[in-house]
N, C-alpha and C positions, 0 to 999 in steps of 0.2 A: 504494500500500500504506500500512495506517496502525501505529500501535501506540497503544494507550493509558496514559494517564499518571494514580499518583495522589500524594500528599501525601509517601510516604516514599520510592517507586524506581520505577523504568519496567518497566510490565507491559505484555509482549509480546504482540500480539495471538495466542493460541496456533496459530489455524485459519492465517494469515501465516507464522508460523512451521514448522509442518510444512510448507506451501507450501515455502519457500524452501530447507528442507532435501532434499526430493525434488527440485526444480530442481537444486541441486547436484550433488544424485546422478546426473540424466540427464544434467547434464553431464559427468560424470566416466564413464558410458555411451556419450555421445555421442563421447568422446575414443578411448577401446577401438575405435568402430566403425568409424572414419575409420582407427586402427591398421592393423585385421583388412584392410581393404578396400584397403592400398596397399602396406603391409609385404612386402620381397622374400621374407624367408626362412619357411619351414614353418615354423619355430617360432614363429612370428607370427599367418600368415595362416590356418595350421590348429589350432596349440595353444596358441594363447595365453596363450602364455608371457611375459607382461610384465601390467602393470597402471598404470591413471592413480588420479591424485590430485589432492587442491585443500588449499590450504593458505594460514590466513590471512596478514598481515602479520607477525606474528609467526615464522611458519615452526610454529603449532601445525595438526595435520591438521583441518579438517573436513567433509571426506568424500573415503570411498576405497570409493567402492560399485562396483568393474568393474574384476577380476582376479584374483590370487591373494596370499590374506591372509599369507603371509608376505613378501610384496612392501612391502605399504606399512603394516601395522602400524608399522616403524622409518622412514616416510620422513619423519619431522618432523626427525628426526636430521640428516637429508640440506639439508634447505630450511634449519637451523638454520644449520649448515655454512656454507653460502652467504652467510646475513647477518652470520657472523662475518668470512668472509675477505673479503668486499666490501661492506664496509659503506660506506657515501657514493660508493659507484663503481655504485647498481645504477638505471640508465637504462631507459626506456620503449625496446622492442622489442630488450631482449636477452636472450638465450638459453645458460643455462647447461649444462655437462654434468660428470660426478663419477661415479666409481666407489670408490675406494677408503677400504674398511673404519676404516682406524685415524683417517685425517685430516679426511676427507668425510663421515662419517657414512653409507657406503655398507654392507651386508648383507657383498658379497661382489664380487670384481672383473666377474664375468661381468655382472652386474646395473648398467648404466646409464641414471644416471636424466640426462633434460633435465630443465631447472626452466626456466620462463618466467616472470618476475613481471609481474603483471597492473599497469595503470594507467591508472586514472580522473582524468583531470582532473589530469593531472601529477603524480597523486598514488598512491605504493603501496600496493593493497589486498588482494593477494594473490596467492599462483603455481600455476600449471596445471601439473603434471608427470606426467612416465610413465616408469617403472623397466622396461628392460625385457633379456631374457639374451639377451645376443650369440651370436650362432652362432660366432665365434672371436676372441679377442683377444690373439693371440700365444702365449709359454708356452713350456712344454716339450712339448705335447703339443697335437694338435690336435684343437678343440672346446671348447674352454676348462678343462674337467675334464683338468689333468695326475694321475692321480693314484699317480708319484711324485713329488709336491713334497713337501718337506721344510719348505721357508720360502716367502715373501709371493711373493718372487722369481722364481720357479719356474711361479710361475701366468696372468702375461701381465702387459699394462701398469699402472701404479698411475696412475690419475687425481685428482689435488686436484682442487678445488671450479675450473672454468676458464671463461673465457667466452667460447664458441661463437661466439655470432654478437653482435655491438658494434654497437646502435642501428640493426638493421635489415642489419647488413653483415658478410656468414661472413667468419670468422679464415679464411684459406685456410691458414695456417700449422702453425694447428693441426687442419684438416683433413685437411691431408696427414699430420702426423704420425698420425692416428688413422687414416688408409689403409697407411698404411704396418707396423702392428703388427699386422696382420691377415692371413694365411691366405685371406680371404675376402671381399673388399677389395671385389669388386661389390655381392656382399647387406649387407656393413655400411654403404656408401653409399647404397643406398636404403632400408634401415631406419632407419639416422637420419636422413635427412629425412622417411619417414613416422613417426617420433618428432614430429621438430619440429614437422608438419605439424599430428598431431593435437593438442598442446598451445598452435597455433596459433587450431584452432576453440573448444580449452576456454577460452584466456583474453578470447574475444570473446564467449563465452559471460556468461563470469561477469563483464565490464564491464558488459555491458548489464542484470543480473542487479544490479549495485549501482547503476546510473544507478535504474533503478526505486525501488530501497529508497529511496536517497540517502544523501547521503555524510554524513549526518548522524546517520542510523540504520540502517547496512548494520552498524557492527560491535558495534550491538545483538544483531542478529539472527544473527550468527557466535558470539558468545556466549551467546544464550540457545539455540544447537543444543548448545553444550558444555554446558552449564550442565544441560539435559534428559539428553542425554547420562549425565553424570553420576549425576544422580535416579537415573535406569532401572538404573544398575547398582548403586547402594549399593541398591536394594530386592532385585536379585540377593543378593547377599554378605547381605543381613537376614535370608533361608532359611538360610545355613546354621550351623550351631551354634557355638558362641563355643569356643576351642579351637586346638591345632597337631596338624596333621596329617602325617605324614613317608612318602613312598614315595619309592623308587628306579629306575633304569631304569638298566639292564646296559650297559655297554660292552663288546664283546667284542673288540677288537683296536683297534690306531691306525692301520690301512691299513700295517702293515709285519709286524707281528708279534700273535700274541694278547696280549690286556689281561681282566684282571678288575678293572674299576674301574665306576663308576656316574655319572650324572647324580643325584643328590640334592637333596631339594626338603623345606622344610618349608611349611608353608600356615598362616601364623596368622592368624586368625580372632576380630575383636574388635569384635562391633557392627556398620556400615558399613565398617570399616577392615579391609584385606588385605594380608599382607604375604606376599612371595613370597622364603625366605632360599634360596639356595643352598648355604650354609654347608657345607663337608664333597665339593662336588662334586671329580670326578676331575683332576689337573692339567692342564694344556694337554701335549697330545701331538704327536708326531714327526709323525705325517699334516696333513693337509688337512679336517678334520673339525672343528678348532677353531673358536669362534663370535665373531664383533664382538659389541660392545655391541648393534647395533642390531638385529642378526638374535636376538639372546637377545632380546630386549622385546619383539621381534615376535611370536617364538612364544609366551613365555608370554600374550599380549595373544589370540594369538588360543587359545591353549586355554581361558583363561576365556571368551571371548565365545564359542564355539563349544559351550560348554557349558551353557550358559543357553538363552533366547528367541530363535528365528532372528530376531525383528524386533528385537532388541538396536539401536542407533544401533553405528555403527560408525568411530570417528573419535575423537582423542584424547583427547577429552573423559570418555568413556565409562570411563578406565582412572584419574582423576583419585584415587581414593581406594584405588590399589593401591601398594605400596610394593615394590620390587626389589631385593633386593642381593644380587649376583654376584662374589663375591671375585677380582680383578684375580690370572690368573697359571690362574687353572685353563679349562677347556675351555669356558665358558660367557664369559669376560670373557679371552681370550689376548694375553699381550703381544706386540709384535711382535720378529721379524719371523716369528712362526709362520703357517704356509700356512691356506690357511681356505676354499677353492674352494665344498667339498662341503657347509661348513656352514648352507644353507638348508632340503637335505633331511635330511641327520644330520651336527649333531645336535640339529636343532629339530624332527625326530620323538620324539626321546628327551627333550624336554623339556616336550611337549606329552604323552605318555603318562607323564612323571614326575608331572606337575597333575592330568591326569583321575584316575590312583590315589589322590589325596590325595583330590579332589573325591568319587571313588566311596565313599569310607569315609565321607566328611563325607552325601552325600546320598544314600544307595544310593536311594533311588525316582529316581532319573536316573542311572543308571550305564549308562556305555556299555564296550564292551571296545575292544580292540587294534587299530586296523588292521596291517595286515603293510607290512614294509618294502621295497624295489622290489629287482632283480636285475640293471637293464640299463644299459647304460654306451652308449657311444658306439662309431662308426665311423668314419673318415676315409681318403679318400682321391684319387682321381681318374678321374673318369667318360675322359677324355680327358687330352692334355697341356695342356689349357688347362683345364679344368673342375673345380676343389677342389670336397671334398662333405665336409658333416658332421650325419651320420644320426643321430640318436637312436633308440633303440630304443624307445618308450614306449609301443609293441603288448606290451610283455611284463607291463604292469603288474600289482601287485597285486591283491589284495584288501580290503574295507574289514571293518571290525565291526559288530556287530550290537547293536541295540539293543532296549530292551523296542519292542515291534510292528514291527520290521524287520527284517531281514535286513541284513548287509553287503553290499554293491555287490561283485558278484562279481568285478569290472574297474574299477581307478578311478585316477587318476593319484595321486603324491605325498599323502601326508596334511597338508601342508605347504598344499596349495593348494587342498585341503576339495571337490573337482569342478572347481573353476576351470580347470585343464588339462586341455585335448580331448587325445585319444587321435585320431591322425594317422589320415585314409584310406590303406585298404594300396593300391590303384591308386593314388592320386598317389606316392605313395613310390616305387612301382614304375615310374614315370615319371621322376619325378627320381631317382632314384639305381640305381648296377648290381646290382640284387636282384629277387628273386625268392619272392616268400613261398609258403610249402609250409605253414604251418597256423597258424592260431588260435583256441584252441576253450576252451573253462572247464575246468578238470578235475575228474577225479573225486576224492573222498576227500580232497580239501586242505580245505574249507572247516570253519574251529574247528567241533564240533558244540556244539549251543543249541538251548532251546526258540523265539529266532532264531537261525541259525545266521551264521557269517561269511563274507565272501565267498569264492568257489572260487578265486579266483587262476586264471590262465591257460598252457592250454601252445604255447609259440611255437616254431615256425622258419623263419627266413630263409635263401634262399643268397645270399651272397656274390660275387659274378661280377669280384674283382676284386682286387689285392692291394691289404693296407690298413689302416692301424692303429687298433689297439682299445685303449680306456680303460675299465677293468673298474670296476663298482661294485656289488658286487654284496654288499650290507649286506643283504640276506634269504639267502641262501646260509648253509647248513648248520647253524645254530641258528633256536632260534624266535624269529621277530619280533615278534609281538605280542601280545595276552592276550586271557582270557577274561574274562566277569566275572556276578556273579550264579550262577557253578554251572558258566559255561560254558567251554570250552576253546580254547587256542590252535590253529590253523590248522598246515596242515603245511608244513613248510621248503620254501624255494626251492631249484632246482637250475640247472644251465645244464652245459651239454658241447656240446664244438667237433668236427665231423668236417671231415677235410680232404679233398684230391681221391684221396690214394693211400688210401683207407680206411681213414687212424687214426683214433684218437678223442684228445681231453684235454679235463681240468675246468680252466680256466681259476680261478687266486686272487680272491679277494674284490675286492682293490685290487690294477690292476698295468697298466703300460702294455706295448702287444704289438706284432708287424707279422708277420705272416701273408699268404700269399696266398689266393688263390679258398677259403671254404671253406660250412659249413650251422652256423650256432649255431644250438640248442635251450634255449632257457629256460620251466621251468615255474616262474612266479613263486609267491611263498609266497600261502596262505588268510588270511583275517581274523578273529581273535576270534569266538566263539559268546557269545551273552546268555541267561541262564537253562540252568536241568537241559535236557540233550537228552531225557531221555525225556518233557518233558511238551511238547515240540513235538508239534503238531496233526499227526495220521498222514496227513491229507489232503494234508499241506506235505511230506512224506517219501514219498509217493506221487509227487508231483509233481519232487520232487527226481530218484526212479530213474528216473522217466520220459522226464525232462530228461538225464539221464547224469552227473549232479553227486554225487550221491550211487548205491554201491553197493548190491547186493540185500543184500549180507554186513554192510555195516556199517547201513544198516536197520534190521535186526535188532537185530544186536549192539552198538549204540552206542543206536541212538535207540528199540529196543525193538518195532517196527512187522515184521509179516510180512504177508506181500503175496500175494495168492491166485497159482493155478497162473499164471495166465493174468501176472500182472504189472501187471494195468489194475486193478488192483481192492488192497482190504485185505483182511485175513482177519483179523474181529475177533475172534475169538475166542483165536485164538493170539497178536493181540497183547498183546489181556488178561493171557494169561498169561504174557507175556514181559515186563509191565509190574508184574505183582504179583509175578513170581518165581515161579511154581508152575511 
């Protein structure tokens, strides 16, 4: 590979330079797939619920293309961490692991990252790592989600920055101790070596990746990805109008009690430069919903990038001319020892819907609406006396938003992880764990109406065949979660009710841990945001919608103004006519 040079600074060969940044990125693909392919637990090998990364010598990201962006937007934080508490101690074939938010620059405890630092020629050039959520790590509550913690305490082990494996050779010490804080002590031993495993292939990846460059122009080429990076987004931030733009997003409880407080955002806007103030947001609260530093950055990292050009670079570089300030003490920056479990999903949904509001005033020709927020929480218990189980519910998922020429994803995991998390096959579920699924279908009349409309959100049930505790989370439950935008409307509420075996019924709270025996939970997860007037949606899409069973013949009509001949297969334009002029 070469680059060229002239009189004032070193110009990159550019065609060299995308090269090396897609190389990157398959390797940080290549890491995910060695994951999916050995990882014990479902939440691995099916949904992929973890994410790799690469990161220079420095500990700055440059590239995190394979997973879910609120993973590794924050995990420079995490690699940063590492070269602070082991500085002159970090040797060729060692193997780091860190979870916890205040000391490690970790998101959230569930979320363990390995870091492996790579080395060329005796020399550090950078670390392979993969963040990924534990099926259990102790806690009050099994599954990792206790959600009544109150404090850090409450929620399972706290990890400093530690070192795994020593020049080739496992701590057994500290292996045991991380067997030992677990519920689940089989799948968390063969997920962390399928951790280690895969940032084993990534950092032989990316040696051989700088022997090419060489070591004399490899951290050119890390640089001019940041540097491009860069570029690409100050021309983003140049569309939009020079100015402060201020929206809010609702709080409605702390996981103990109701709350009327907000996540608040100003967005200033000056030239290339973005400044993201939080000034004014709600205090840190008694739940498990309070945010690290690094899960806040992350989100707002990715609702700007998610709102721009899907081929944006994606890697820290990219964020180089945003400014952040999160006032130490409130729900976005918590001191400790406040609980913080929850805070990947909310409240970096609510701060990712606090940005696009801003964004949607500053740009309305890219306004996107709402996604709706999730309903389902966890299961634990025991297939046998030997067999611990911790089920996610993540068949119940929501709905997404609609935007000008789409529709919401009628079904889509977390807003948080933008697609990135699969939604689990219900036979393997039904395989591994003592359930029994009796329905999964979109529903009717939830989806926000738009001339695109949001997604339908879904109506779930499973039985139970077992007694077993539950960890409720259920932040779409009984207000709206998400918005419309352009004219168009929020989606309809989540619900969830438990039958047991003697034929009661009960609505399970928002947030609350349980223990029940055998019984059938019903979740119909909330809809997503509509974009534009529902009446100027195409009647051929509202055809199709009653067709589909998503939409009503009633609200047809009566929302999106569309009457549908005898027959049901057909329009009646004429009466739609006049149910669209009002005559």
């Amino acid at each position: 590979m070469s680059r060229q040079e002239n009189s004032d600074a070193t110009v990159l060969d550019p065609i060299v330079l995308a090269l090396v940044q897609n190389r990157l990125d398959h390797i940080s693909h290549q890491m995910g797939w060695v994951m999916t392919r050995t990882a014990r637990s479902p939440i691995f090998s099916q949904s992929h619920d973890f994410s790799c990364f690469i990161a220079d010598p420095d500990g700055t990201l440059v590239s995190q293309a394979d997973g879910i962006p609120i993973h590794t937007g924050g995990g420079g934080f995490a690699v940063r961490a590492l070269l602070r508490d082991f500085a002159g101690e970090i040797d060729d074939g060692d193997v780091f692991v860190l979870n916890d938010p205040y000391t490690a620059g970790g998101n959230h405890l569930p979320d363990w990252v390995i870091a492996r630092p790579v080395f060329v020629a005796g020399i550090l050039v950078a670390f392979a790592c993969n963040r990924a959520h534990q099926s259990d790590i102790g806690g009050g509550a099994a599954g990792t989600y206790n959600s009544a913690a109150r404090e850090i305490f409450h929620e399972g082990i706290r990890l400093p920055v530690m070192k795994l494996i020593a020049k080739d050779e496992t701590r057994q010490d500290i292996w045991r101790l991380l067997m030992i804080n677990t519920r689940t002590a089989e799948a968390l031993d063969g997920d962390l070596r399928a951790m280690i495993g895969s940032t084993r292939i990534g950092a032989d990846r990316i040696a051989a990746l700088v022997e090419e460059l060489g070591m004399a122009q490899y951290r050119d080429y890390f640089e001019g990805i940041l540097e491009h990076a860069d570029r690409s987004f100050r021309r983003c931030v140049a569309t939009i109008p020079d100015g402060d733009y201020r929206a809010e997003e609702a709080i409605d409880n702390d996981c103990f009690e109701p709350l009327d407080d907000a996540i608040r955002v100003r967005l200033g806007v000056s030239g290339e430069a973005l400044e993201v103030d939080f000034t004014g947001t709600a205090p840190q609260i008694q739940g498990f919903k309070n945010s690290s530093v690094a899960n806040t950055w992350s989100a707002v990292y990715m609702a700007l990038a998610s709102y721009f050009d899907p081929d944006l670079p994606r890697n820290e570089g990219t964020f180089r001319t945003v400014t952040i300030t999160a006032p130490e003490g409130t729900i976005v920056n918590a001191r400790p020892p406040a609980a913080m479990t929850m805070n990947t999903v909310f409240v970096a949904h609510e701060i990712v819907h606090a940005i696009w509001k801003t964004l949607n005033q500053a740009l309305p020709e890219r306004s996107c609406a709402g996604w709706a927020k999730a309903v389902h929480g966890t299961t634990s218990g025991r297939t046998d006396e030997e067999s611990p189980f911790v089920m996610y519910h993540w068949n119940s998922a929501p709905g997404g938003g609609g935007v000008e020429g789409r529709d919401g994803f009628n079904q889509i995991g977390h807003l948080i992880a933008l697609g990135g998390l699969v939604l689990p096959n219900v036979e393997t579920y039904e395989r591994l764990y003592p359930v029994l699924f009796k329905r999964q279908e979109f529903r009717t009349d939830a989806a926000g109406p738009g001339a695109y409309r949001g997604g339908t959100g879904c109506d779930f049930e499973v039985q139970i065949n077992v007694a077993a505790e539950y960890a409720f989370r259920g932040e779409g439950l009984h207000t709206p979660s998400c918005f419309g935008a352009a004219g168009g409307r929020a989606g309809e509420v989540g619900e969830m009710d438990l039958t047991f075996a003697d034929g009661s019924t009960a609505q399970p709270p928002k947030y609350a841990v349980r223990r029940y025996g055998p019984l059938t939970l019903r979740a119909a997860s909330p809809g997503g945001g509509g974009w534009g007037e529902p009446r100027q949606r195409e009647p051929h899409r509202v055809l199709r919608d009653v067709r589909d069973g998503v939409v009503s013949r009633e609200a047809a009509a009566s929302i999106y103004g569309v009457a549908l001949g005898a027959d049901g297969k057909s329009v009646d334009e004429t009466a739609t006519a006049a149910l669209r002029t009002g005559l």
